[in-house]
C-alpha positions as CSV (number, residue, x, y, z in Angstrom):
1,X,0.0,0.0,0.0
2,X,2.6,2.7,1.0
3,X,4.8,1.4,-2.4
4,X,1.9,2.2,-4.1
5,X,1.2,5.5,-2.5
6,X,4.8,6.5,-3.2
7,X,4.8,5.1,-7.1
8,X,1.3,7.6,-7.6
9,X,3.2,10.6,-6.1
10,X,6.4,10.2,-7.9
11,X,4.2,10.3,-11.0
12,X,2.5,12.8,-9.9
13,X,5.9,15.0,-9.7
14,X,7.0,13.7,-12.7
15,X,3.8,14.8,-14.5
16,X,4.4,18.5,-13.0
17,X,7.4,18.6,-13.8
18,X,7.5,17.8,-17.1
19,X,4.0,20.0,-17.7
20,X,6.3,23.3,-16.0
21,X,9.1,23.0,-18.1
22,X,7.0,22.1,-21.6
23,X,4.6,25.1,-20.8
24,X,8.2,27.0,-20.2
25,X,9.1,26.1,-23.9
26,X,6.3,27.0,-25.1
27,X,6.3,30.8,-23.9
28,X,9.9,31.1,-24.7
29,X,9.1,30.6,-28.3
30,X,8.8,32.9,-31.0
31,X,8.3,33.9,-34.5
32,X,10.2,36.8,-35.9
33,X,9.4,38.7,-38.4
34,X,12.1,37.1,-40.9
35,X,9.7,34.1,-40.7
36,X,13.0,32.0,-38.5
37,X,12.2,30.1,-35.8
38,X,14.0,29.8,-32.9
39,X,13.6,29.8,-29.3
40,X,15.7,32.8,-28.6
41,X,16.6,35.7,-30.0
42,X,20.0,35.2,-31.3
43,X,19.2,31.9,-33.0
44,X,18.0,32.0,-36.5
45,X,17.6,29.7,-39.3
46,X,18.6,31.2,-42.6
47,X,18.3,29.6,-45.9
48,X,21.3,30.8,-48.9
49,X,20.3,31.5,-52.6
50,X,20.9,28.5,-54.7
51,X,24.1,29.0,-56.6
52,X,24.3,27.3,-60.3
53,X,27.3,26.7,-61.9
54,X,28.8,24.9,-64.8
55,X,32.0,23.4,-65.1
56,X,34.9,25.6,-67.0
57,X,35.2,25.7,-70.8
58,X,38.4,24.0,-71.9
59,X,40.5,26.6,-73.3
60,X,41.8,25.7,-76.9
61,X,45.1,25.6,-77.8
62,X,46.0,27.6,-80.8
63,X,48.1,27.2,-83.5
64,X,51.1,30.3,-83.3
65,X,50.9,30.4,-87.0
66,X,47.2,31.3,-86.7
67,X,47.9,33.8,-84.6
68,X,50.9,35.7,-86.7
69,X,48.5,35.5,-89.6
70,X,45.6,37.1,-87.9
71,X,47.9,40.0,-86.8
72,X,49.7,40.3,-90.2
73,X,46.0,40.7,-91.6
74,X,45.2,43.3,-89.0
75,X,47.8,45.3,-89.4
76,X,47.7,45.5,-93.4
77,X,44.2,46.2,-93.1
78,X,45.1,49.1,-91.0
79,X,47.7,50.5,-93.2
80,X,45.3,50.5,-96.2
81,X,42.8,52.7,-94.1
82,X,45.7,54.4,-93.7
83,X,47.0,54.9,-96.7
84,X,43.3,55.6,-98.0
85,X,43.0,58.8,-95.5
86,X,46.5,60.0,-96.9
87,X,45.3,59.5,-100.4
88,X,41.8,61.7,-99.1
89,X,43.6,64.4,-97.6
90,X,45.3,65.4,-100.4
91,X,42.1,66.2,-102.7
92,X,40.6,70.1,-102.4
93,X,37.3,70.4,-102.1
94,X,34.9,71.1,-104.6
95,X,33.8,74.2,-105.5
96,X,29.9,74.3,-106.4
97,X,30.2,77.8,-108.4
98,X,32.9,76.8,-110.3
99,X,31.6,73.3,-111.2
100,X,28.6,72.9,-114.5
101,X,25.4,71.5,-113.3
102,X,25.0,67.8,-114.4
103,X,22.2,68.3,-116.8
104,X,24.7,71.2,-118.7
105,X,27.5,68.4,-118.4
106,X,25.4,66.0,-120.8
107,X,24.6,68.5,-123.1
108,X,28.0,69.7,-123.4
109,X,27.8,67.8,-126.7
110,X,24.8,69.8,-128.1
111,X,25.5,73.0,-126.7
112,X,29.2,73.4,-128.3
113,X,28.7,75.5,-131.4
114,X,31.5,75.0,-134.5
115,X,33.9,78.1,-135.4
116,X,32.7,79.2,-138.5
117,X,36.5,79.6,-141.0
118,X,37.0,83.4,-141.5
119,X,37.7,84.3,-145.1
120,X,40.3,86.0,-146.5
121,X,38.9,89.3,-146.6
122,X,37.3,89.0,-142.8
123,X,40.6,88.5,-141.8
124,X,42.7,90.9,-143.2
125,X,39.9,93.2,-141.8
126,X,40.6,92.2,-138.5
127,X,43.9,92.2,-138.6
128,X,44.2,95.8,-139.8
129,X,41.6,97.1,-137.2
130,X,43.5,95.4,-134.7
131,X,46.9,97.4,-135.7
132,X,44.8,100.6,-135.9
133,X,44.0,100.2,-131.8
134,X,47.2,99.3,-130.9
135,X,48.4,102.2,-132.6
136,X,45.6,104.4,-130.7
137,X,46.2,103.0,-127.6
138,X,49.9,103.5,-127.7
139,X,49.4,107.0,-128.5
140,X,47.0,108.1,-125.7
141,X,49.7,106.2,-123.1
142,X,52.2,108.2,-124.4
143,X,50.1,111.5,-123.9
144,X,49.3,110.4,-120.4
145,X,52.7,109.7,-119.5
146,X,53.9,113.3,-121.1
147,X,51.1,115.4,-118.9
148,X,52.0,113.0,-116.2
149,X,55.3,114.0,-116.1
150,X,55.0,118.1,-116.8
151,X,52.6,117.9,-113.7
152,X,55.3,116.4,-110.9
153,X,58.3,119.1,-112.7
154,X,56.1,121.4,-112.5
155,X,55.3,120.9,-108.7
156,X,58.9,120.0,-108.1
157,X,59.6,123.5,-109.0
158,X,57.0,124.8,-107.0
159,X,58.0,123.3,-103.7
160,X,61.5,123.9,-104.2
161,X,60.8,128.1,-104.7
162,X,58.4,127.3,-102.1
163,X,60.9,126.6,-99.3
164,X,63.5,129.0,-100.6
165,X,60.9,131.5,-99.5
166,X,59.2,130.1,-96.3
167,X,59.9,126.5,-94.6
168,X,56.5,126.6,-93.0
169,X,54.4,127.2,-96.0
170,X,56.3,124.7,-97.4
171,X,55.2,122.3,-94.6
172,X,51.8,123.7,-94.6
173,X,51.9,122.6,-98.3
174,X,53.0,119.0,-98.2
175,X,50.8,118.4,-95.3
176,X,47.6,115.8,-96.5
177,X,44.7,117.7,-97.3
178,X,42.0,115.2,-96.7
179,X,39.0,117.1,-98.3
180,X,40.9,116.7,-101.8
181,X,38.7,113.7,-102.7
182,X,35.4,114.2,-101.0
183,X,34.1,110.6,-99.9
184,X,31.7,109.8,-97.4
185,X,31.5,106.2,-95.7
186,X,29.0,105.2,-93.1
187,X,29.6,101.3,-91.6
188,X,26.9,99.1,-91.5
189,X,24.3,99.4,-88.9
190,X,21.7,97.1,-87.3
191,X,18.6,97.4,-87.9
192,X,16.2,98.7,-86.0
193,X,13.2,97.0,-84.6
194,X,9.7,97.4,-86.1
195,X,7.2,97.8,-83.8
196,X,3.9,95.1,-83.4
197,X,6.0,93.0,-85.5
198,X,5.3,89.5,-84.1
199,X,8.7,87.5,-85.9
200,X,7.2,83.8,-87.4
201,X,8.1,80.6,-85.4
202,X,10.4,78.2,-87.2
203,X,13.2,75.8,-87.6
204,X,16.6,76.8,-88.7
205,X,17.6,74.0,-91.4
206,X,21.5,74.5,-92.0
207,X,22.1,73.4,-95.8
208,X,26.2,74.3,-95.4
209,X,27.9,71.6,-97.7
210,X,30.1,69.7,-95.7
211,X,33.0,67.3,-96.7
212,X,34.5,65.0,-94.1
């Protein structure tokens, strides 16, 4: 009977026990807000991204001779370009006024007209009319030069009895007179704004001819 009693009330202890310390588990545990559990706050269970790899490429071996003749073919491609922008930057750029439209180009053909043979009377003709202004025209040069020249003796004389008399009014008379040839120049100006003018919006298309 008292074995009996004492098996119940070691039980009995036992069951306490074991209900204190699972009901002490229980309130120590908790969720945080990472979604770990653990039953304290410094442990955590954490899960790492998966990782995918592949196994290294075998690296090929190749051939030196390969290699020279890729280079060679590198660099004679680069001295072409080379040689190309050399060639390029000795050409002048095109005029457009100086050039003939294309469509004049084609017709060059059509629009060349044949000189007509002079006969022998049209160019004896000629010929003597073109003595008869050379003749004329070496005449009047020769008048020219004469007045030319009676002009500066005779101011050379001038001046010279000039000074013998005064040195200042021989000063005052080489001095620049610059109301001998009236002219008038005014610069260019802006102009000026006009008023309720409202200007037109628009885009600015630049047409400059450009030659890289």
């Amino acid at each position: 009977m008292a074995l009996s009693l004492g098996l119940s009330t070691v039980q009995r202890l036992a069951a306490n026990v074991l209900d204190m310390s699972l009901s002490r588990s229980l309130c120590a545990l908790t969720i945080s807000t990472r979604r770990d559990i653990s039953t304290s706050s410094a442990a955590a269970i954490a899960v790492s991204h998966p990782l995918c790899a592949e196994p290294l490429k075998k690296k090929k071996r190749i051939d030196p001779a390969v290699v020279r003749a890729r280079e060679e073919r590198r660099r004679r491609k680069l001295e072409k370009a080379i040689r190309r922008l050399e060639k390029s930057s000795r050409q002048l750029k095109p005029l457009a006024e100086m050039e003939l439209p294309r469509e004049v180009r084609a017709e060059l053909s059509e629009r060349r007209r044949p000189a007509r043979p002079l006969t022998t009377e049209e160019a004896n003709e000629r010929f003597d009319l073109m003595k008869e202004w050379t003749r004329h025209r070496r005449e009047q040069h020769v008048a020219d030069v004469a007045v030319l020249r009676r002009i500066q003796e005779s101011r050379a004389k001038a001046l010279r009895e000039l000074r013998a008399e005064s040195f200042q009014l021989y000063c005052a008379a080489i001095e620049e007179d610059p109301g001998l040839v009236p002219w008038a120049h005014s610069g260019p100006t802006l102009t000026p704004p006009i008023d309720g003018y409202d200007a037109p919006d628009g885009d600015y298309v630049d047409t400059t001819r450009r030659w890289e």
